[in-house]
N, C-alpha and C positions, 0 to 999 in steps of 0.2 A: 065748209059749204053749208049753209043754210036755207036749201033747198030741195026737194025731192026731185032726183035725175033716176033716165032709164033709158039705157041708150044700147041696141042689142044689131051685131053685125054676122051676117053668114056670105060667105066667099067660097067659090065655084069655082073648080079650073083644071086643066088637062091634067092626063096622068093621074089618079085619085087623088087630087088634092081639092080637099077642103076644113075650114076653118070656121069655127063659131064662135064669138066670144059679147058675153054681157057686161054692162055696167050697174049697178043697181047701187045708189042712196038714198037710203030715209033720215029724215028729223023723225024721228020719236017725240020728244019735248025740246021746247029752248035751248036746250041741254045735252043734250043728248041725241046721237046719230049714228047709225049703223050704213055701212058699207060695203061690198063683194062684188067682188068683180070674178068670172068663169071664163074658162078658154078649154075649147076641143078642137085638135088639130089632127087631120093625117097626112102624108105627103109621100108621093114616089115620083118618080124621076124616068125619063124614055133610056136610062144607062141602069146598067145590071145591079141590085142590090142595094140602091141608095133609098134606105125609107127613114120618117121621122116621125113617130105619134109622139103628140103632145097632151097633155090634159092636167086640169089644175084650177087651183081656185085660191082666192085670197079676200078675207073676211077682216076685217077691222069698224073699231068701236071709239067713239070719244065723249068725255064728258064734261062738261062746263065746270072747273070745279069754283075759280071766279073770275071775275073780267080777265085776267091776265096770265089763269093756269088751267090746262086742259090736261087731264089725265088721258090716254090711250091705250089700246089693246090690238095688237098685232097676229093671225094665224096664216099662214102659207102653206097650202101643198101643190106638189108638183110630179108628174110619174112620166118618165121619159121613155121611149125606145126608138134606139135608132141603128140601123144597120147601114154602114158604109163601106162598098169594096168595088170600088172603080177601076 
């Protein structure tokens, strides 16, 4: 992509669920562009003990190295908790 995006969603909804999540790209140079994308989740349910938090982020980098080769760089985390007993 060789353009700067930014595109940020938050979600509302019964039973404490809500959700955040961003997108964010820059160009830096011709060349070069950094990436991350975030997400915050909670979530319960109207039945006994069903929860889900989420949260996490994901970061990546690219660089022009010529017309035809792009080197990259990849980072993920993610931290889950979830209680299910229906």
């Amino acid at each position: 992509m060789n353009q700067d995006l930014t595109e940020v969603r938050a979600q509302v909804g019964s039973w404490d669920k809500y959700r955040f999540t961003a997108d964010v790209n820059r160009v830096i140079t011709d060349k070069w562009a950094v990436r991350t994308n975030l997400m915050i989740q909670s979530k319960n349910d109207w039945r006994d003990r069903l929860w889900e938090d989420k949260k996490g982020f994901h970061i990546t980098t690219s660089y022009k190295l010529t017309p035809k080769l792009t080197a990259r760089a990849e980072f993920e985390y993610l931290d889950t908790r979830r209680v299910i007993s229906v």
